[in-house]
Backbone atoms as SQL, in Angstrom:
CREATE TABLE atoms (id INTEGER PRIMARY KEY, chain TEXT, resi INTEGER, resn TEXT, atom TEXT, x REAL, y REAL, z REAL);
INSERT INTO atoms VALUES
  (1, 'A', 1, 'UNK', 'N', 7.072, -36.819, -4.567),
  (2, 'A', 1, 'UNK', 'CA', 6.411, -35.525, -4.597),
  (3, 'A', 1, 'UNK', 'C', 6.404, -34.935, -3.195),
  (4, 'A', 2, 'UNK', 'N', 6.759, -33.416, -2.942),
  (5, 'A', 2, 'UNK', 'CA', 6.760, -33.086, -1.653),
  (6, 'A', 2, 'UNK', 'C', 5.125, -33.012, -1.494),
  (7, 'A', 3, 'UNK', 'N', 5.022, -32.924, 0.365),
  (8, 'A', 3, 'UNK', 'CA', 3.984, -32.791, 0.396),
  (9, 'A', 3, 'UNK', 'C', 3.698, -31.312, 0.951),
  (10, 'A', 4, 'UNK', 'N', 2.719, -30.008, 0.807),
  (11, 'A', 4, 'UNK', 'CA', 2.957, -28.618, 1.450),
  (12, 'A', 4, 'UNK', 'C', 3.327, -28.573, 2.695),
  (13, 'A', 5, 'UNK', 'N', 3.886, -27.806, 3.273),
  (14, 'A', 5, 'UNK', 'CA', 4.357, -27.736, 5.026),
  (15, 'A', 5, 'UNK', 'C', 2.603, -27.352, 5.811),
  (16, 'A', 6, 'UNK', 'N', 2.437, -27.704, 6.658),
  (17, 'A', 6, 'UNK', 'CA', 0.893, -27.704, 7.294),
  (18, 'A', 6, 'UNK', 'C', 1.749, -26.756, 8.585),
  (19, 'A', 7, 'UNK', 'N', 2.951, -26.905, 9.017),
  (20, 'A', 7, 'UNK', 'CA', 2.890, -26.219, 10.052),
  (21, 'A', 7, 'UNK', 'C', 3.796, -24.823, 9.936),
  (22, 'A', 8, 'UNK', 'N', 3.618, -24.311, 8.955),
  (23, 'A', 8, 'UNK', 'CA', 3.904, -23.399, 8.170),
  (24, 'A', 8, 'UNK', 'C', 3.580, -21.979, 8.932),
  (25, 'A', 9, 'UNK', 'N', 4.197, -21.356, 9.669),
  (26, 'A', 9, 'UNK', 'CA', 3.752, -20.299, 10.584),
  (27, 'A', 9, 'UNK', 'C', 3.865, -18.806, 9.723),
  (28, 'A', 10, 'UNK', 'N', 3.124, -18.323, 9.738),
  (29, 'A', 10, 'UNK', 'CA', 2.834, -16.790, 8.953),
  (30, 'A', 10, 'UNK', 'C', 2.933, -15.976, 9.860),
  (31, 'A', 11, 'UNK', 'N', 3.636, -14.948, 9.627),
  (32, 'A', 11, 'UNK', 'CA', 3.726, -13.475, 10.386),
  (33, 'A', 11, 'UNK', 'C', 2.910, -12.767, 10.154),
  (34, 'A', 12, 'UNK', 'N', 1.986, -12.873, 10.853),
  (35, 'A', 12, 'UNK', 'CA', 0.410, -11.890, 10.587),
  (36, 'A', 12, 'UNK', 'C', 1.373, -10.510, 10.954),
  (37, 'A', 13, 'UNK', 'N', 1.530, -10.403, 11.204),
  (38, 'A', 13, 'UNK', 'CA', 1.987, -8.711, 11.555),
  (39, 'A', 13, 'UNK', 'C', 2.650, -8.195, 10.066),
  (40, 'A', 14, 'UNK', 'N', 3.340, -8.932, 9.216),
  (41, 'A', 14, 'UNK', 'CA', 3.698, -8.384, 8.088),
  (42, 'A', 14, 'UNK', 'C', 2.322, -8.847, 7.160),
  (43, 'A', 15, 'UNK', 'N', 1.772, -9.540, 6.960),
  (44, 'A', 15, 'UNK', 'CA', 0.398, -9.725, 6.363),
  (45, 'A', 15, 'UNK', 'C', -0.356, -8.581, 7.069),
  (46, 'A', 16, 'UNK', 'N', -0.582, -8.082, 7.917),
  (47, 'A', 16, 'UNK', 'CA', -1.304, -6.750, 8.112),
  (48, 'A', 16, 'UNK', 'C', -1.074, -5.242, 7.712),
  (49, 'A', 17, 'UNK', 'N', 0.270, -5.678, 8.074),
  (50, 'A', 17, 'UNK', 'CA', 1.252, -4.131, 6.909),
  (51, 'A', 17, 'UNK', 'C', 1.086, -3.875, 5.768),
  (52, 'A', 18, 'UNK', 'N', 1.304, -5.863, 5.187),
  (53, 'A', 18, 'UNK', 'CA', 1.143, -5.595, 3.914),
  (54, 'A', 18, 'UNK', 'C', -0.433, -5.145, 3.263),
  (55, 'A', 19, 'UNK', 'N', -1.351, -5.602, 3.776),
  (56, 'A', 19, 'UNK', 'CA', -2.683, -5.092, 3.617),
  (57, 'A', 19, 'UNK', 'C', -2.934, -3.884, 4.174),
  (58, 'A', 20, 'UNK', 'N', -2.010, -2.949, 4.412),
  (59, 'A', 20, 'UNK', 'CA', -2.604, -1.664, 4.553),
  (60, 'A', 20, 'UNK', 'C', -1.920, -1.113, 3.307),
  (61, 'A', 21, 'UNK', 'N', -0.798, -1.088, 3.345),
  (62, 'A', 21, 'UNK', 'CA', 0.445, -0.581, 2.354),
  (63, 'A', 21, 'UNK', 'C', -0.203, -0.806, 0.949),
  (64, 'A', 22, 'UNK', 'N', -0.985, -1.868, 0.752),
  (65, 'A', 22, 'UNK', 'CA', -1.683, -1.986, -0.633),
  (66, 'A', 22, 'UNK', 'C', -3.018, -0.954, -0.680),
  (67, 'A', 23, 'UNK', 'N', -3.831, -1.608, 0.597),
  (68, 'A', 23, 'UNK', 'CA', -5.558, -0.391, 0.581),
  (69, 'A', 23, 'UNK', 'C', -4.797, 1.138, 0.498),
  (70, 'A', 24, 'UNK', 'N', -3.870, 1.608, 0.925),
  (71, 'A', 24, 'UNK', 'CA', -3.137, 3.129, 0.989),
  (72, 'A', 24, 'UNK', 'C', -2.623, 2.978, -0.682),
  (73, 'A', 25, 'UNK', 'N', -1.675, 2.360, -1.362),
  (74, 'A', 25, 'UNK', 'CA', -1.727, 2.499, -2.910),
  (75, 'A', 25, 'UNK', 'C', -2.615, 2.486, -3.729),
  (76, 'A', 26, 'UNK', 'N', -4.285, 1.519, -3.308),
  (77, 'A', 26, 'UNK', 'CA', -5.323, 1.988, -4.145),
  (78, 'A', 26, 'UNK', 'C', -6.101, 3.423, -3.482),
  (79, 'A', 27, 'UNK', 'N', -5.780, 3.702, -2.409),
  (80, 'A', 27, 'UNK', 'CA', -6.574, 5.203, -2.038),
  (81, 'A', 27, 'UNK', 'C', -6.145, 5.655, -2.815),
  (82, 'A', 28, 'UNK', 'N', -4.478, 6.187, -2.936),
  (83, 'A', 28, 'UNK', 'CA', -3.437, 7.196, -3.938),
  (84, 'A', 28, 'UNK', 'C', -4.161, 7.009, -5.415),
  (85, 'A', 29, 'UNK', 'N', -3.626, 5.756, -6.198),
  (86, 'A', 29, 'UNK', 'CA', -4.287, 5.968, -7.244),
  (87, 'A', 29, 'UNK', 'C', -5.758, 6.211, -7.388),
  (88, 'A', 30, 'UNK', 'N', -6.830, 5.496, -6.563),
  (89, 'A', 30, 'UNK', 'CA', -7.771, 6.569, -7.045),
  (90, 'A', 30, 'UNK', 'C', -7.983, 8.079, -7.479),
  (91, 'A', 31, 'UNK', 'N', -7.508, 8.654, -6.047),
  (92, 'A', 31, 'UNK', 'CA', -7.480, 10.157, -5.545),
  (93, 'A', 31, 'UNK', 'C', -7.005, 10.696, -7.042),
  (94, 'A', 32, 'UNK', 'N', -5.762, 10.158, -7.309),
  (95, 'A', 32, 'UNK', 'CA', -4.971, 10.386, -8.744),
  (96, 'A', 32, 'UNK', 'C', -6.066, 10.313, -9.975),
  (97, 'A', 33, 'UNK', 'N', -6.664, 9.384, -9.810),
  (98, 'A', 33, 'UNK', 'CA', -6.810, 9.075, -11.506),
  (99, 'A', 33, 'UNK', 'C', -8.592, 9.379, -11.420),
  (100, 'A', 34, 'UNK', 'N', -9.198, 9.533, -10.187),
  (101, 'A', 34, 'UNK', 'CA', -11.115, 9.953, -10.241),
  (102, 'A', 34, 'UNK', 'C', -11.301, 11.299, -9.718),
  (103, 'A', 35, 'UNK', 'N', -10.023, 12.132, -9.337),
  (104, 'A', 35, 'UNK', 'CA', -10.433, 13.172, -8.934),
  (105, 'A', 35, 'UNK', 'C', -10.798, 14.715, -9.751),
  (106, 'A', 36, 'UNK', 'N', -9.375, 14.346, -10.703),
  (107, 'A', 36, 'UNK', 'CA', -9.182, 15.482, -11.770),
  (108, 'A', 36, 'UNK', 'C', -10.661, 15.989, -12.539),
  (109, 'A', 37, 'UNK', 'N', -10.893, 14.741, -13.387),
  (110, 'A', 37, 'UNK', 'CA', -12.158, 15.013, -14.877),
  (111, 'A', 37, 'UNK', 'C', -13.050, 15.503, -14.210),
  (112, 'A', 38, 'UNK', 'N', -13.546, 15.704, -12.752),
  (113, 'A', 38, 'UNK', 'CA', -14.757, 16.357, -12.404),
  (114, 'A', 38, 'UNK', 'C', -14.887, 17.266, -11.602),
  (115, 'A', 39, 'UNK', 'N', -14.068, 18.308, -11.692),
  (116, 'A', 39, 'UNK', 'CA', -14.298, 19.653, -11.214),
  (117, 'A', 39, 'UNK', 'C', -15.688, 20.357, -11.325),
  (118, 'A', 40, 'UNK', 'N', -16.148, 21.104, -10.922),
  (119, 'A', 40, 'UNK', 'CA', -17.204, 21.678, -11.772),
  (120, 'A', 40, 'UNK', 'C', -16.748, 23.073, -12.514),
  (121, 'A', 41, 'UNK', 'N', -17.215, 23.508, -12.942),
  (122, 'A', 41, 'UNK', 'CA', -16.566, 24.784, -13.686),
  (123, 'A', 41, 'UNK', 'C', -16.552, 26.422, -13.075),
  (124, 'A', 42, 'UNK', 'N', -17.017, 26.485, -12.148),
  (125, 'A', 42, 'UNK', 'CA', -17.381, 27.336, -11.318),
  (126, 'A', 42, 'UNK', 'C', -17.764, 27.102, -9.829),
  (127, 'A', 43, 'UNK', 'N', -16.196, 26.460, -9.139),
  (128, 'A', 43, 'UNK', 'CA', -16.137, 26.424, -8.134),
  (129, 'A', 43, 'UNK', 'C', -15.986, 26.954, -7.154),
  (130, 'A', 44, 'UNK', 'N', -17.134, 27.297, -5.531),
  (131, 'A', 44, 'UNK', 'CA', -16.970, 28.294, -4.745),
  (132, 'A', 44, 'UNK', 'C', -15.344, 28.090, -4.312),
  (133, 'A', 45, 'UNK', 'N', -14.931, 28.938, -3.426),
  (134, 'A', 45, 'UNK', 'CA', -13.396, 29.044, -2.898),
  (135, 'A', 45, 'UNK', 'C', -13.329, 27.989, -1.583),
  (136, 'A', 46, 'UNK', 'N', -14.443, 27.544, -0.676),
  (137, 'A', 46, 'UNK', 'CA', -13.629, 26.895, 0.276),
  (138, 'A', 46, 'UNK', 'C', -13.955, 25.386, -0.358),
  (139, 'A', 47, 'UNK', 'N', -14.646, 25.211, -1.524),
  (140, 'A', 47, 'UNK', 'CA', -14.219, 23.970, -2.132),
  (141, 'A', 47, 'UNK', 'C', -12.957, 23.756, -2.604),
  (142, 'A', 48, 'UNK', 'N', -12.584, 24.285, -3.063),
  (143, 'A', 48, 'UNK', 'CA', -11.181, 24.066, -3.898),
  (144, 'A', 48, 'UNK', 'C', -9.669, 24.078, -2.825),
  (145, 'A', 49, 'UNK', 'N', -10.510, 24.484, -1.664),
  (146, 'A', 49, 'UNK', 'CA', -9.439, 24.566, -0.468),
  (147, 'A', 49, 'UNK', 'C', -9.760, 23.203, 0.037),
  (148, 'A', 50, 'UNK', 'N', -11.135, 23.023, 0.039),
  (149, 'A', 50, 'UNK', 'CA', -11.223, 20.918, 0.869),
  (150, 'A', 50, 'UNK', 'C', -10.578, 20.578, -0.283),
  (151, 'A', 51, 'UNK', 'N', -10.637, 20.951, -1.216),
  (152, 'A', 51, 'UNK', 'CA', -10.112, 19.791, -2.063),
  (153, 'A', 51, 'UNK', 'C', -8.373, 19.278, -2.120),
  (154, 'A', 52, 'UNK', 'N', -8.316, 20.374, -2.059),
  (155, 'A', 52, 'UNK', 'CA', -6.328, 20.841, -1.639),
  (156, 'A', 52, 'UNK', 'C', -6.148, 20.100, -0.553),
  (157, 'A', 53, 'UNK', 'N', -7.121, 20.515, 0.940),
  (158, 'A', 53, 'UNK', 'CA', -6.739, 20.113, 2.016),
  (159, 'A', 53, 'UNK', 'C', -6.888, 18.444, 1.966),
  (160, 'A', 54, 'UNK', 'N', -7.689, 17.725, 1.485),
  (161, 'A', 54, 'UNK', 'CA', -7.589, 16.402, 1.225),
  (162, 'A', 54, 'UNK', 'C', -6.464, 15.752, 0.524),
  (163, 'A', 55, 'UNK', 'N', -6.116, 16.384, -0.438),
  (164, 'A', 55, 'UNK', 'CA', -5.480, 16.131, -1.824),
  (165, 'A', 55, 'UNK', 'C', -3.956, 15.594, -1.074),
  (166, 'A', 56, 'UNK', 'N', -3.503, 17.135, -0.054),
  (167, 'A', 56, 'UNK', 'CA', -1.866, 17.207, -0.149),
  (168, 'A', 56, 'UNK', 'C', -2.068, 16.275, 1.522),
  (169, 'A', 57, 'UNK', 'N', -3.174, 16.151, 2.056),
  (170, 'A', 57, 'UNK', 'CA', -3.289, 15.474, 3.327),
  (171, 'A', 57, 'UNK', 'C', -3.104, 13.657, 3.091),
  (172, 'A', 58, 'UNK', 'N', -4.129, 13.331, 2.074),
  (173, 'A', 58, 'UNK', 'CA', -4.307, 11.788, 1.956),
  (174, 'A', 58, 'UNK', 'C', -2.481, 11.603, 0.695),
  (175, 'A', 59, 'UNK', 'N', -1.553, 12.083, 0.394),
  (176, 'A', 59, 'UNK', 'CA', -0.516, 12.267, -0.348),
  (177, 'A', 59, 'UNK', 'C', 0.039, 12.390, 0.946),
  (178, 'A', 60, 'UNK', 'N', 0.626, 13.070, 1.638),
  (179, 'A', 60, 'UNK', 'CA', 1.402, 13.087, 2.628),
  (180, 'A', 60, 'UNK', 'C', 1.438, 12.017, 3.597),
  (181, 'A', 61, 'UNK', 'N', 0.283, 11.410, 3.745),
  (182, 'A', 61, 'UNK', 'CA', 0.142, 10.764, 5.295),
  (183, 'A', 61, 'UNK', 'C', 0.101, 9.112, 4.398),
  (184, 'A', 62, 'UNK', 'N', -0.428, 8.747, 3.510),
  (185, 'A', 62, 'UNK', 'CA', -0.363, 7.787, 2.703),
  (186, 'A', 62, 'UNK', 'C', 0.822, 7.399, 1.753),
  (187, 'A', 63, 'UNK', 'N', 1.245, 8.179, 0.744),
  (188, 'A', 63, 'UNK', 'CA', 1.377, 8.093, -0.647),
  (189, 'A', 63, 'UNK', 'C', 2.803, 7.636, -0.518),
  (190, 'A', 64, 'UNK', 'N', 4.124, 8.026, -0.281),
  (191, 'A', 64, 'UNK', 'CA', 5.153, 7.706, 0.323),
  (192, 'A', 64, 'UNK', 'C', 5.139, 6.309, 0.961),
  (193, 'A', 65, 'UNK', 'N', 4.627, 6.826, 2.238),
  (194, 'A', 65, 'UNK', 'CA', 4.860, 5.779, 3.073),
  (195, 'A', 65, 'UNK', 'C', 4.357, 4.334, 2.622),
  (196, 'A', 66, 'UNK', 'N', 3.170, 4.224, 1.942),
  (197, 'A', 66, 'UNK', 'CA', 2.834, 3.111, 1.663),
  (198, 'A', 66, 'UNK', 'C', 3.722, 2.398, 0.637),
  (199, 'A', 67, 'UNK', 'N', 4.486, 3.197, -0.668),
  (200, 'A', 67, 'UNK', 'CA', 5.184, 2.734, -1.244),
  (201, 'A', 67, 'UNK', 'C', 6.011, 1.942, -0.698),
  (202, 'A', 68, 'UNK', 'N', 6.873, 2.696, 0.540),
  (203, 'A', 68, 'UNK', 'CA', 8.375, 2.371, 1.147),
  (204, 'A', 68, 'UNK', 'C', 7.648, 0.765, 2.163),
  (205, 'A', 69, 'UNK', 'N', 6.977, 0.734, 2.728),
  (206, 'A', 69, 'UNK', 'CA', 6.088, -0.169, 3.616),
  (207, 'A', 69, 'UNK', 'C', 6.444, -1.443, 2.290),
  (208, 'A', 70, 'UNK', 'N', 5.389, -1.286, 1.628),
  (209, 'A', 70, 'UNK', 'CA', 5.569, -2.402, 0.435),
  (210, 'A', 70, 'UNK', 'C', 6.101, -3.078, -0.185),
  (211, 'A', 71, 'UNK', 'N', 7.622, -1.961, -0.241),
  (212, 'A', 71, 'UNK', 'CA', 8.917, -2.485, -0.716),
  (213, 'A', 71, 'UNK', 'C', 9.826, -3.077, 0.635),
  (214, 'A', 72, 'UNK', 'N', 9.515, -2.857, 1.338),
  (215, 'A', 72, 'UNK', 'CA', 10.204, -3.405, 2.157),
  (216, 'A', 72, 'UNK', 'C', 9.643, -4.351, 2.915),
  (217, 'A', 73, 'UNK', 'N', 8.459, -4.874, 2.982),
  (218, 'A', 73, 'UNK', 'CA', 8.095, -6.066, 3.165),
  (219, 'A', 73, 'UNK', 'C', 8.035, -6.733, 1.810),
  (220, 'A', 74, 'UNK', 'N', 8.442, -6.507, 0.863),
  (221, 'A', 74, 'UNK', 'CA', 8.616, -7.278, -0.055),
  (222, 'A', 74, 'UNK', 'C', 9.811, -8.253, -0.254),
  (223, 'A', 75, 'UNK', 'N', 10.803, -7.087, 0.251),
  (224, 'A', 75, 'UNK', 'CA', 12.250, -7.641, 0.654),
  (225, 'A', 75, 'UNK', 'C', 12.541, -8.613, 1.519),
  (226, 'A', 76, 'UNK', 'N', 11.355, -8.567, 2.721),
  (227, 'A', 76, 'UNK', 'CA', 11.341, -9.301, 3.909),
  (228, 'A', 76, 'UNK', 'C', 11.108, -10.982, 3.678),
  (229, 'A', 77, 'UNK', 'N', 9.981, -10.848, 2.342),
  (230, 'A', 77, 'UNK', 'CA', 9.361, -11.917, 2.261),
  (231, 'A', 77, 'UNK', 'C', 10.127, -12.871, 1.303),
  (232, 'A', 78, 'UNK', 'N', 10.787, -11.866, 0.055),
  (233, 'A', 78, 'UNK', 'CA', 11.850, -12.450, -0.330),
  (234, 'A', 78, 'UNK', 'C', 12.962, -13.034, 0.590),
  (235, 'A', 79, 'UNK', 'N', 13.471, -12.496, 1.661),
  (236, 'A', 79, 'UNK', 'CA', 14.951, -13.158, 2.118),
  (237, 'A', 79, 'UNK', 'C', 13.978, -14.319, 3.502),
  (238, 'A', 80, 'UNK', 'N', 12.932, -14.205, 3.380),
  (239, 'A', 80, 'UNK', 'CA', 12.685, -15.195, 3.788),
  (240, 'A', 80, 'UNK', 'C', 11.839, -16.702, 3.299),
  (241, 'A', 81, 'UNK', 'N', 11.654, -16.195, 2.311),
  (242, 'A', 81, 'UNK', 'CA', 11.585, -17.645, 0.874),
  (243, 'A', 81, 'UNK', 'C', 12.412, -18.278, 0.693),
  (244, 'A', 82, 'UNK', 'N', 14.040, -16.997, 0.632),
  (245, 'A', 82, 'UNK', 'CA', 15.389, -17.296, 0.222),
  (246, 'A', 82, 'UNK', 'C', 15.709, -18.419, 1.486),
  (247, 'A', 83, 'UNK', 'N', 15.462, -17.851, 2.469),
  (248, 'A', 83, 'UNK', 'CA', 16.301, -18.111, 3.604),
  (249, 'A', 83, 'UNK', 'C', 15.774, -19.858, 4.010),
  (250, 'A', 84, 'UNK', 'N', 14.074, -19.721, 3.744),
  (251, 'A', 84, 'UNK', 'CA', 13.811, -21.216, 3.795),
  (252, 'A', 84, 'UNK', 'C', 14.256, -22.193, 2.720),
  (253, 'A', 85, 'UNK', 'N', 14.249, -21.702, 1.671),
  (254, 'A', 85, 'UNK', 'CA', 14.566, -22.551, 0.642),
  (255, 'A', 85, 'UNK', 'C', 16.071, -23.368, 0.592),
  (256, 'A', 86, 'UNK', 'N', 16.930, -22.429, 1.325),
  (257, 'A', 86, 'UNK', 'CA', 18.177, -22.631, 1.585),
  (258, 'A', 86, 'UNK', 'C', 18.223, -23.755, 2.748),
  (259, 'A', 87, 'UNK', 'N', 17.684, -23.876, 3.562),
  (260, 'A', 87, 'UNK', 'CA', 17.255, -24.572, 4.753),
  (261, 'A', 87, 'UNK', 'C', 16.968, -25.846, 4.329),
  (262, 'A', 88, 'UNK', 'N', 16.044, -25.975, 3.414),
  (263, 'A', 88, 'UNK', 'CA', 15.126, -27.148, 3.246),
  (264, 'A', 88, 'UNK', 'C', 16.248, -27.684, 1.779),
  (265, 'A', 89, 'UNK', 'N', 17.103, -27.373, 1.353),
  (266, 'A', 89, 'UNK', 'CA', 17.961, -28.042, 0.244),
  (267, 'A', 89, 'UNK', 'C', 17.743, -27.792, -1.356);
């Protein structure tokens, strides 16, 4: 039976990416899926402008990027599973 590797070194720097790249995909879907059902029905005008200005701000600066972040440390972590596994036989 193998025994786990103990000296097993982790790239905190992609473990930190990756924990943003995820908290930025649950901001998006929230924003997405708790914002809509509660408008009120008679909203003044510079509400509906914060709301815009948040909306296309936390989408722009998040929503993208966190996807592409994710997938590509995903890739990372794959060719380097690959790459040990290949190593070790």
């Amino acid at each position: 039976m193998k025994q786990p590797l103990n000296n097993c070194a982790r790239i905190e720097s992609v473990d930190a990416l990756r924990g943003f790249a995820v908290m930025a995909i649950v901001l998006v879907h929230n924003l997405e899926h708790f914002i809509y059902p509660v408008y009120p029905t008679d909203p003044p005008a510079w509400l509906g402008m914060l709301d815009r200005i948040v909306l296309d701000g936390t989408f722009s600066l998040f929503a993208g990027k966190a996807y592409a972040i994710f997938a590509l440390l995903f890739g990372l972590t794959f060719f380097l599973q690959n790459d040990r596994q290949k190593r070790e036989g």
